[in-house]
PLY file of the C-alpha trace (Angstrom):
ply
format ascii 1.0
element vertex 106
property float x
property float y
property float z
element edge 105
property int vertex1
property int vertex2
end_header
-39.27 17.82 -37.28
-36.12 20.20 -36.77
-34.13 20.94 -34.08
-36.26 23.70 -32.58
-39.17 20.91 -32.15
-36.90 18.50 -30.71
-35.00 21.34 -28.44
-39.20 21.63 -27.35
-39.57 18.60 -26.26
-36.68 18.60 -23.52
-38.23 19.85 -20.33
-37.49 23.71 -19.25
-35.16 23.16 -16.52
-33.02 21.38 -18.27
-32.59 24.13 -21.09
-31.95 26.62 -18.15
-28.53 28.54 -18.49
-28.11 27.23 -14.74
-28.42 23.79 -14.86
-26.16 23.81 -17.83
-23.82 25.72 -16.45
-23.24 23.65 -13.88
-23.53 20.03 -15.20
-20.60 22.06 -17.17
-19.07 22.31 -14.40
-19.29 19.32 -12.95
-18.14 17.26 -16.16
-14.95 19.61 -16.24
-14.34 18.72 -12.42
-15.19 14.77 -12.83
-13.08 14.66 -15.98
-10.72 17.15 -17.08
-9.47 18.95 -13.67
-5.99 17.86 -12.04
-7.62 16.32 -9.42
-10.34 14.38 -11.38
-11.94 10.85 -10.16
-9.35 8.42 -11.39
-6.87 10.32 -9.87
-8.39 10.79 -6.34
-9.09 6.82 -6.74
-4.92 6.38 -7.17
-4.32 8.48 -4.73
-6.80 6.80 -2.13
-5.04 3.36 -2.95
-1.62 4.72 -2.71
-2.93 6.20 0.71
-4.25 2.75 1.60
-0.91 0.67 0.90
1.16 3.53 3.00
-1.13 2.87 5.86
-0.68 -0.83 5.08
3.43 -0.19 4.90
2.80 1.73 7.88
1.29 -0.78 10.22
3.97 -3.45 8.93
7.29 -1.30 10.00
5.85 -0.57 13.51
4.82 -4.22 13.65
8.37 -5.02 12.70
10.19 -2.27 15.37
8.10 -3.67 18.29
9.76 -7.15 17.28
13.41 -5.97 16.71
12.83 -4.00 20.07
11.60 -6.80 21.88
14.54 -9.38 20.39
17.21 -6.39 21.38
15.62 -6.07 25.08
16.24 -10.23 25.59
19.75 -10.10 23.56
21.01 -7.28 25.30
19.73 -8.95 28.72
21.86 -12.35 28.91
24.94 -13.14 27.23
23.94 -17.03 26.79
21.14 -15.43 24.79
23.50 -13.23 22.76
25.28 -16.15 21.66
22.76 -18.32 20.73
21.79 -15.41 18.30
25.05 -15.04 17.00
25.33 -18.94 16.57
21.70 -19.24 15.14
21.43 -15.89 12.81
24.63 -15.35 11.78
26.21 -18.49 12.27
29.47 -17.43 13.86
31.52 -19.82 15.46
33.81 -19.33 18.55
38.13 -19.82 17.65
39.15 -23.72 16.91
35.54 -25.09 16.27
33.58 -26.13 12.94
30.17 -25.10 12.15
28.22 -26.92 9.63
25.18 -25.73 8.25
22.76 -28.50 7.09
20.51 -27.63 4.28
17.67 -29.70 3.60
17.58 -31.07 0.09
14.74 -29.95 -1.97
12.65 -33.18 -3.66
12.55 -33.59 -7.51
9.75 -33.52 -8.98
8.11 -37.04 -9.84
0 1
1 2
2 3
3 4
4 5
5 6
6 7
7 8
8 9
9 10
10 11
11 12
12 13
13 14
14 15
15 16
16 17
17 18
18 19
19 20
20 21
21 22
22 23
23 24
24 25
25 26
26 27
27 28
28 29
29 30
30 31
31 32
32 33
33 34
34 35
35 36
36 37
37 38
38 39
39 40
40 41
41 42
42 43
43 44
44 45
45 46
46 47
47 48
48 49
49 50
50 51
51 52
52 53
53 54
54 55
55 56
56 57
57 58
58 59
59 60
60 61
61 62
62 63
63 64
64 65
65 66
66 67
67 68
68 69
69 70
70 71
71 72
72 73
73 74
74 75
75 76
76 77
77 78
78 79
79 80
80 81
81 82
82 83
83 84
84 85
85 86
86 87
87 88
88 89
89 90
90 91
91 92
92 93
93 94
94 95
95 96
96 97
97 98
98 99
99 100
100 101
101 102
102 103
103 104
104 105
C-alpha cells in the first residue's frame, strides 16, 4: 500500500488544484496574515472596553454638568460644596473631620 493507493482513496475534489489552493489560502489568512483571528478577537475586545470607557465618561460629564448647573445657581449651595468636598472653612472657625474607625478583626 504506497502513497499513490492512499493519495486514491481521497475523493477527487479534494485533490483538485482549486480546492487546495484555496484551503491554502484560507489557512495563511486564519493564521499567518497581520490581521489573523486572534488578533481581530483583541482588537474586538479592545473595541468593546473603549465603548465601555466611552459610555462611563459621558455618564460622568452629564453628572459634573448637572452638579456645576446647581453650584453655579445658589451660593448657599456653593458653600456647602466647598464645606463638604473640599472641606474649607470660612476665617476664625475649626473644622474637624471625623473618620470612622475601622473594626479589628476578631
Amino acid at each position: 500500500m504506497g502513497f499513490s493507493d492512499i493519495l486514491e482513496r481521497v475523493p477527487r475534489f479534494l485533490r483538485s488544484f482549486y480546492f487546495l489552493a484555496g484551503l491554502s489560502f484560507l489557512v495563511w489568512m486564519f493564521l499567518f496574515d497581520a490581521n489573523d483571528f486572534l488578533k481581530q478577537y483583541d482588537m474586538y475586545a479592545k473595541w468593546q472596553e473603549l465603548q465601555n470607557d466611552k459610555e462611563y465618561y459621558l455618564r460622568e460629564i452629564d453628572k459634573v454638568k448637572k452638579d456645576r448647573a446647581e453650584l453655579l445657581s445658589s451660593p448657599e449651595l456653593l458653600e456647602k460644596f466647598a464645606r463638604e468636598k473640599y472641606i474649607m472653612k470660612r476665617p476664625g472657625e475649626d473644622v474637624f473631620v471625623l473618620v470612622p474607625q475601622a473594626k479589628e478583626p476578631e
